[in-house]
C-alpha positions in Angstrom: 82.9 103.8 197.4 81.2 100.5 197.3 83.1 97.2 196.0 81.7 97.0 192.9 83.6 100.5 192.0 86.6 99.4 194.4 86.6 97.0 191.9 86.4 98.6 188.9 89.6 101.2 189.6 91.4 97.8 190.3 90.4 96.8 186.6 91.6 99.6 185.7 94.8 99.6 187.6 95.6 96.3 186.2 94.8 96.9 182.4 97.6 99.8 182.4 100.2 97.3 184.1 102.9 97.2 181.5 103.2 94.8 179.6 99.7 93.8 180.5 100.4 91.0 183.1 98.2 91.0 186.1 99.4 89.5 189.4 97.9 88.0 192.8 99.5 85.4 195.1 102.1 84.9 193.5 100.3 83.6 190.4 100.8 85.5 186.9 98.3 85.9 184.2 98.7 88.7 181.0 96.0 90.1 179.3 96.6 88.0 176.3 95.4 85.0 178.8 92.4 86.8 180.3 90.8 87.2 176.5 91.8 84.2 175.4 90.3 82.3 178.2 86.9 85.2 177.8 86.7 84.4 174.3 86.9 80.3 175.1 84.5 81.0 177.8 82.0 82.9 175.5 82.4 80.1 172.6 81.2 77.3 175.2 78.9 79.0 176.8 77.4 80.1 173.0 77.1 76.1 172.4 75.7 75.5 175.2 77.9 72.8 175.7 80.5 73.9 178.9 81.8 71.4 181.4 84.2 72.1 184.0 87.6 71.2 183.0 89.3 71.6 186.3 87.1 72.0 188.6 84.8 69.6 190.7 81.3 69.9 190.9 81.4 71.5 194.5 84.1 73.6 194.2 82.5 74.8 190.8 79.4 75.8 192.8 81.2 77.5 195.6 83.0 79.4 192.6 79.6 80.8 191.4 78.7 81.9 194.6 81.8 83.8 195.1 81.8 85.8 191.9 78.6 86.9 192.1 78.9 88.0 195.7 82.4 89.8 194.4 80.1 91.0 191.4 76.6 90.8 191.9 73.6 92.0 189.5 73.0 95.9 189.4 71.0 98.3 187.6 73.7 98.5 185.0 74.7 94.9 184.4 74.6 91.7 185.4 76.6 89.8 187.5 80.1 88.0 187.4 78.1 84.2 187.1 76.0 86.6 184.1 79.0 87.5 182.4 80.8 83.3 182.3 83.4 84.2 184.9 83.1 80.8 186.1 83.5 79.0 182.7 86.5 82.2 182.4 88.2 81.0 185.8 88.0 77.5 184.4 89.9 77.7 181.3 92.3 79.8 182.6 93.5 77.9 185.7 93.1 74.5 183.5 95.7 76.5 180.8 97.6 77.9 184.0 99.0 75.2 186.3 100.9 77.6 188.9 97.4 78.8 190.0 95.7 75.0 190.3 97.2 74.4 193.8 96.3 77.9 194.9 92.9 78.0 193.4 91.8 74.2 195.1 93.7 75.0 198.2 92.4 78.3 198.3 88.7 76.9 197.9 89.4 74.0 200.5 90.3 76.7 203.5 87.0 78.8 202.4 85.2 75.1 203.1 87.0 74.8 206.3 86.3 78.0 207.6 82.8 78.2 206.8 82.3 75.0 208.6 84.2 75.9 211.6 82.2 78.9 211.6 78.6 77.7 210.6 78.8 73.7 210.5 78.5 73.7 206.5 80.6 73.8 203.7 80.7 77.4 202.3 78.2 76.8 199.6 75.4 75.2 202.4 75.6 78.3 204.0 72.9 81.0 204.0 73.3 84.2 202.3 73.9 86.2 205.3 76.3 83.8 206.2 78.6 83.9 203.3 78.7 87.2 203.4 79.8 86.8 206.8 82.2 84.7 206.2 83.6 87.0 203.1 83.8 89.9 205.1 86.2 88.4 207.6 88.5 88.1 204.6 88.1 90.6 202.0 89.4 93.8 203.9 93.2 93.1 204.4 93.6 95.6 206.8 90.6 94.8 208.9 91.2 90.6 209.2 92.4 88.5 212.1 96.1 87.8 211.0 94.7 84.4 212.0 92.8 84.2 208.9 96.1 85.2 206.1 96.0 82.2 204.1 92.0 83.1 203.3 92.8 86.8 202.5 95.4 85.5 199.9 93.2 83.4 198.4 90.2 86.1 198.9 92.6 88.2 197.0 93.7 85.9 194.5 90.1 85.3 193.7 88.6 88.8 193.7 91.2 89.7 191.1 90.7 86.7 188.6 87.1 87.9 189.3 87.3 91.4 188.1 89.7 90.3 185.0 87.6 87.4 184.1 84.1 90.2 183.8 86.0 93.1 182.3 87.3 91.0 179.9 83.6 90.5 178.5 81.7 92.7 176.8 79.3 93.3 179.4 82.2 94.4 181.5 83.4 96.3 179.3 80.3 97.9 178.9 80.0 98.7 182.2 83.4 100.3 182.4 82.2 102.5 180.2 85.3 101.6 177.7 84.9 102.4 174.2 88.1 100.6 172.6 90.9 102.2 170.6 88.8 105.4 169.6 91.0 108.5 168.4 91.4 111.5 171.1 92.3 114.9 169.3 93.1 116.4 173.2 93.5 114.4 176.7 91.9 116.5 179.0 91.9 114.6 182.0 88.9 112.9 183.4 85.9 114.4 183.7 84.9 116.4 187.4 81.8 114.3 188.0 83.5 111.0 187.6 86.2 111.8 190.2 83.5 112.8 192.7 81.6 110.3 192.4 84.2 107.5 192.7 85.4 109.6 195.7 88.5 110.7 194.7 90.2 114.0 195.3 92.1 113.8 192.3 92.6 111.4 189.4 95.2 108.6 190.5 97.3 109.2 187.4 98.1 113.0 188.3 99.8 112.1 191.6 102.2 109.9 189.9 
């Protein structure tokens, strides 16, 4: 399973958290908050008249990189920066003060690391080299335990990420979700989805 589908049965996961509130480091967001900041996100960006509220130029850019390397472009949409994620993760951690420190910090010790690593900030980096540099902290079970405080944030991040492009319409889209359509019979989901996320079995049946 590739992380763009990893990522996608995490959106999932999170959307049937009851009562809708999604969590990562500590940090607490509902789904109320993820459209309103979409739909604040989509307004600006419609104007053509977005600004970062919270966020600094550089750390603003270092956001866009890591969104769309969390989400990039595929044949079936676009990617996270396509979608407003950035202008999404702005409004919500300006509305959100308990995620400000965690978000700046978080974004600080990716800086740090990348140029203890590579003698640049994460955003002078190459491709191959953020990548690099993601990959050391985006598989909990695989990083140094030297490296925690960047798989928090990594985590942190990804999840804001995947709310922030659900939320839109091309996530939606590309989740396949069709809204609050009438079902005469639940019959599960279908065979060739389950195969093809790699799954023996749909997660809800082994609850």
């Amino acid at each position: 399973m590739d992380r763009r589908e990893s990522l996608k049965l995490l959106a999932l996961a999170l959307s049937a958290t009851a009562p809708g509130v999604l969590t990562a480091a500590g940090c607490r967001w509902t789904a109320s908050d993820a459209e309103r900041a979409a739909r604040e996100a989509e307004e600006a960006r419609s104007r053509g008249d977005f600004s970062p509220q919270f966020f600094t130029d550089e750390e603003y850019e270092t956001v866009r990189i890591l969104a769309d390397l969390i989400i990039p472009a595929d044949d079936r949409s676009g990617s996270a920066t396509d979608a407003g994620v950035p202008e999404f993760m702005d409004f919500i951690v300006t509305d959100m003060p308990d995620m400000q420190d965690p978000m700046r910090q978080g974004l600080a010790w990716l800086d740090v690391y990348a140029r203890e690593r590579f003698g640049a900030s994460f955003a002078a980096c190459s491709d191959a080299q953020r990548v690099d540099l993601v990959d050391a902290i985006a598989w909990p079970e695989d990083a140094d335990p030297a490296l925690e405080d960047g798989v928090n944030f990594f985590n942190f991040f990804r999840d804001l990420t995947a709310s922030g492009f659900w939320t839109t319409e091309a996530g939606m889209a590309d989740l396949g979700y069709m809204g609050n359509v009438f079902v005469a019979e639940w019959t599960g989901a279908r065979k060739s989805e389950i195969e093809r996320l790699g799954l023996s079995e749909a997660p809800w049946e082994t609850l």
